[in-house]
N, C-alpha and C positions, 0 to 999 in steps of 0.2 A: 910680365903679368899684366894682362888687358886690368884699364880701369874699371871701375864699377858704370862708370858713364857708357863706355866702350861697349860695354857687355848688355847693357841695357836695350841699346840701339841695334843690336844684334838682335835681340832678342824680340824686338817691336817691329825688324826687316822678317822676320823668322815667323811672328803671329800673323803681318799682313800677306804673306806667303800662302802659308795654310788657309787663313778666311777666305782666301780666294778659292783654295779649292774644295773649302767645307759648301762655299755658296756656289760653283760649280754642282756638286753631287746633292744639293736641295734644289738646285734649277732642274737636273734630272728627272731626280725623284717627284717633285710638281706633275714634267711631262706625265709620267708614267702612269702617276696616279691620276691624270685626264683622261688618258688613254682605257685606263680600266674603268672609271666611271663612266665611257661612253660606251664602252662592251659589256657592261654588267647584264644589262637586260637582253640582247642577243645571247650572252651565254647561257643566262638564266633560262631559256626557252629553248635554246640546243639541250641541255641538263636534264627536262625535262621532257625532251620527244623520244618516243621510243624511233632506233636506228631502224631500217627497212634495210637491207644491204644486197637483197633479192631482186628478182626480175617481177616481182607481183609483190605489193602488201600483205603482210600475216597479222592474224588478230594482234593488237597492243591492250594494255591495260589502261579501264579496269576490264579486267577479265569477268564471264557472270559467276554473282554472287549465287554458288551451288554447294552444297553436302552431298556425299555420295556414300553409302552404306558399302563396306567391304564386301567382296573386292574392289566394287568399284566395276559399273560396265560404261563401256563407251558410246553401247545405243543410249545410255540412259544421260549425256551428258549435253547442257543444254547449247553448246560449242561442239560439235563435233571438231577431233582433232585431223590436224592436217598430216594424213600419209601417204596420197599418190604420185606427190612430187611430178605434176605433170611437166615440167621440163625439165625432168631427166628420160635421157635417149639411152635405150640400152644398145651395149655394143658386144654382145654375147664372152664378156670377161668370166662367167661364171657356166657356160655352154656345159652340157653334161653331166655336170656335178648334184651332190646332193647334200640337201642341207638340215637340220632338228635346232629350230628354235624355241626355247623355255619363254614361256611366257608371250608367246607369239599370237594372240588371241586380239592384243589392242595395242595403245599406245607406241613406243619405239618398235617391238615384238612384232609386230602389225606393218608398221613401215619399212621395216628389215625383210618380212618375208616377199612382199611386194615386189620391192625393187632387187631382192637376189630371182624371183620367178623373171622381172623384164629383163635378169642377164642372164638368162638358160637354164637356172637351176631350179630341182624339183623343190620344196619345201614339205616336211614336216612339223607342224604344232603344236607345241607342251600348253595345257592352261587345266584352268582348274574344273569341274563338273560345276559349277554356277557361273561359269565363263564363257558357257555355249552357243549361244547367242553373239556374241562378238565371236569367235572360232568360226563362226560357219560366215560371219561376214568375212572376214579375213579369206575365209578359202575360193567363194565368191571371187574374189579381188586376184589370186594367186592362180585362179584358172583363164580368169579373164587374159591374163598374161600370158597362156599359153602353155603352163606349167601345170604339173600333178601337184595335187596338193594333200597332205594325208592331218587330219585333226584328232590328237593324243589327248585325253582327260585322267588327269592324274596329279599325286604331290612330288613335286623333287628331293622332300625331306627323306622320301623311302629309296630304301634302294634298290630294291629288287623292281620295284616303279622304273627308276634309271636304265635299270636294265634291259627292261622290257619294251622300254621306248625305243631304246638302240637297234634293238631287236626288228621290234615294229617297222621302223624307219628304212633298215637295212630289207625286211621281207618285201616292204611295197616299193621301193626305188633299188634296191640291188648291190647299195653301195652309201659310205657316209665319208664326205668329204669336207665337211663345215658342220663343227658345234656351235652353237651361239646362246650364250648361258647368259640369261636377260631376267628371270622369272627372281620377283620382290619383294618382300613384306616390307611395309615401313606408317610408325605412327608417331608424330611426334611426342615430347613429355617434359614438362617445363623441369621439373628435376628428376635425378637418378632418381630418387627415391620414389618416385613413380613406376618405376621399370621393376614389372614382377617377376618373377623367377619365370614363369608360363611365357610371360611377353619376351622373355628374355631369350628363350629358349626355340621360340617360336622364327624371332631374328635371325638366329645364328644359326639356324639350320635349313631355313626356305636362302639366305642368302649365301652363306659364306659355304655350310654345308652340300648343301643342292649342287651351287657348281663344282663343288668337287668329286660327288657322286657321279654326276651327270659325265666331266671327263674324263672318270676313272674306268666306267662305263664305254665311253667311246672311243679311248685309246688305242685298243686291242684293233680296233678297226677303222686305222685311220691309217692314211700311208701318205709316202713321201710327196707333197705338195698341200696337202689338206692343213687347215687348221681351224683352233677353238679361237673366237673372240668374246670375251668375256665385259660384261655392263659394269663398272665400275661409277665413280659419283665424283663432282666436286666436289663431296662433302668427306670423300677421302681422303682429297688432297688436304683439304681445309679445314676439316671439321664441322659441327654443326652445335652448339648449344642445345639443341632442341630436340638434337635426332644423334644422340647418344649412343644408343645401340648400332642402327643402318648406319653412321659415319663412320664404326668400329665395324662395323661387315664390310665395308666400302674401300675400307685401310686395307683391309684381309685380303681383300681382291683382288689390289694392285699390288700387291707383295705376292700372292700367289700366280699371279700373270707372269709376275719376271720369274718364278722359283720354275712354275713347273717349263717354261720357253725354254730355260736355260736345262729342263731334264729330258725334254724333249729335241733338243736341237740334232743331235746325232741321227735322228730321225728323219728327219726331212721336214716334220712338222711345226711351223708356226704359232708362237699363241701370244695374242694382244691385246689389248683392253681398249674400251671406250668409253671417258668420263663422261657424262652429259654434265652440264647446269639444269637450271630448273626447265622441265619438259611438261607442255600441255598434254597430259594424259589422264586417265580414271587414277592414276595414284594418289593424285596430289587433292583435286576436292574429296577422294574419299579418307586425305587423313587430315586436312583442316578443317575450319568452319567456315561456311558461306561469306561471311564478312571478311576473313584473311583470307577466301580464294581471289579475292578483286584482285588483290597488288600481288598475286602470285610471280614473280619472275620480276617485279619493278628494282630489286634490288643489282640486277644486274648492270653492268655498263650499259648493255644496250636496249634498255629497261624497258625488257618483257621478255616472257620466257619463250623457249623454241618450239618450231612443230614437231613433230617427230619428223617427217618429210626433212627435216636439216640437220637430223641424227643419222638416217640410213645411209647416205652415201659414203659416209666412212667406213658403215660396215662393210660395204662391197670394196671397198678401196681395200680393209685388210685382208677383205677375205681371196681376194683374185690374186692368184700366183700372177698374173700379167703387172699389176701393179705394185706388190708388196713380197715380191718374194726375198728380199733382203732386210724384211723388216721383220724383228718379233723381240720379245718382250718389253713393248712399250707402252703406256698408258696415253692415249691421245687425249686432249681433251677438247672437249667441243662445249664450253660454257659463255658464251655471248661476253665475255668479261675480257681484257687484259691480263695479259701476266698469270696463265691460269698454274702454271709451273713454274 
């Protein structure tokens, strides 16, 4: 049995042991913490630049401080949003085909139908009758391209609307090869308890409704290579405190992208989603206030929101059997952020 003396000296070889490497891992720990003291302020200024990741700068925040009375037109916005995406080169992925976009009048709607006209396809336009004025810009832009362009005024919450669009679409182009179900109500509301049975009803039927009118509509006439890409949100992924309702349309969307892909697949037909983050369009200052439209998009990683112009070409990506014909039921997201799935 070691003496108590024995054991003592053990025990004082055993503390200068450890002090050594308690004061190894504080000599570290010093380094490091130098090291972060001399990066704080570099990081602090990366933190706060919005990213550019383009071949041209897009607007950053603040964004102007604007209110836009519903629905909201994009002549009337004091930013006109960015849709011509001039460096993208079309390479006729969409030659032939024919397309009915909801909501096609401005915003995403507007840069989708664009850049499917610079890949060969005709486009038709779902928007609203106080939407006219941007519809006929858009058409302007979709002939420029070299495309027929046909402009639809109408609600999607009707159906016989739906069907008559289809209709429409099919009499002036011949044929319908691409739905693209984009068309949106959305208003924020600091609680449920603000959301009226009207507002309620009004959500879930221009959203979650509409697109399933609109592809019930143009199934019958879609065939083997064609498909629907449907507008879906981050705020489906994620949620939204604020937007209550549209987060729960939003949810609908991407659960209905994978149900109906998966009822469709025997078909030949594709169907896919595209989440956005927050998009420069008439949506957004006609559902906030001029003071919350500055930092619109600042919450994102790469803090500021998108142009529509860096939403479309994903639509052509799902929409071109060259590119994506082994893809469907997927919710893409395109939200400037990390980790959007």
């Amino acid at each position: 049995m070691k003496s108590t003396a024995a054991t003592a000296t053990a025990s004082a070889k055993k503390t200068g042991k450890t002090a050594a490497v308690t004061a190894r891992h504080r000599a570290v720990q010093r380094s490091q913490d130098a090291k972060d003291r001399a990066k704080q302020p570099e990081a602090e200024s990366k933190k706060k630049a919005p990213v550019q990741a383009g071949h041209r700068p897009l607007p950053a925040n603040p964004m102007p401080a604007q209110h836009l009375t519903k629905p909201g037109l994009e002549a009337e916005m004091a930013l006109r949003p960015r849709f011509e995406a001039p460096d993208y080169v079309g390479s006729g992925k969409l030659e032939g085909m024919s397309a009915l976009v909801t909501g096609g009048d401005s915003g995403i709607g507007r840069a989708v139908a664009v850049l499917y006209a610079r890949e060969g396809a005709d486009v038709a336009i779902v928007h609203l009758d106080d939407e006219q004025e941007d519809a006929e810009e858009t058409r302007r832009h979709v002939e420029a391209e070299g495309a027929r362009c046909l402009t639809i005024s109408g609600d999607v919450r009707d159906p016989a609307f739906c069907r008559q669009a289809v209709d429409a679409t099919i009499a002036a182009f011949g044929k319908l090869d691409i739905l693209v179900n984009n068309a949106a109500f959305q208003l924020h509301a600091a609680s449920i308890e603000d959301i009226s049975d009207e507002r309620l009803d009004l959500t879930l039927r221009t959203n979650i409704a509409g697109y399933f009118l609109m592809a019930r509509a143009a199934v019958p006439h879609l065939g083997r290579g064609s498909s629907i890409i449907n507008t879906g949100s981050v705020t489906g992924l994620e949620g939204s405190a604020q937007l209550l309702d549209y987060s729960a349309t939003k949810g609908a969307i991407h659960a209905f992208t994978k149900s109906l892909a998966s009822n469709l697949l025997e078909r030949g037909i594709r169907v896919n989603a595209v989440a956005p983050g927050p998009v420069w369009t008439p949506l957004n200052p006609a559902d906030r206030s001029a003071e919350e439209v500055k930092d619109f998009g600042k919450q994102t990683d790469m803090k500021r929101p998108a142009q529509p112009e860096e939403l479309s070409p994903a639509y052509v990506f799902l929409a071109a059997p060259s590119c994506a014909s082994y893809i469907t039921g997927v919710v893409l997201p395109v939200t400037g952020s990390v980790g959007a799935v």
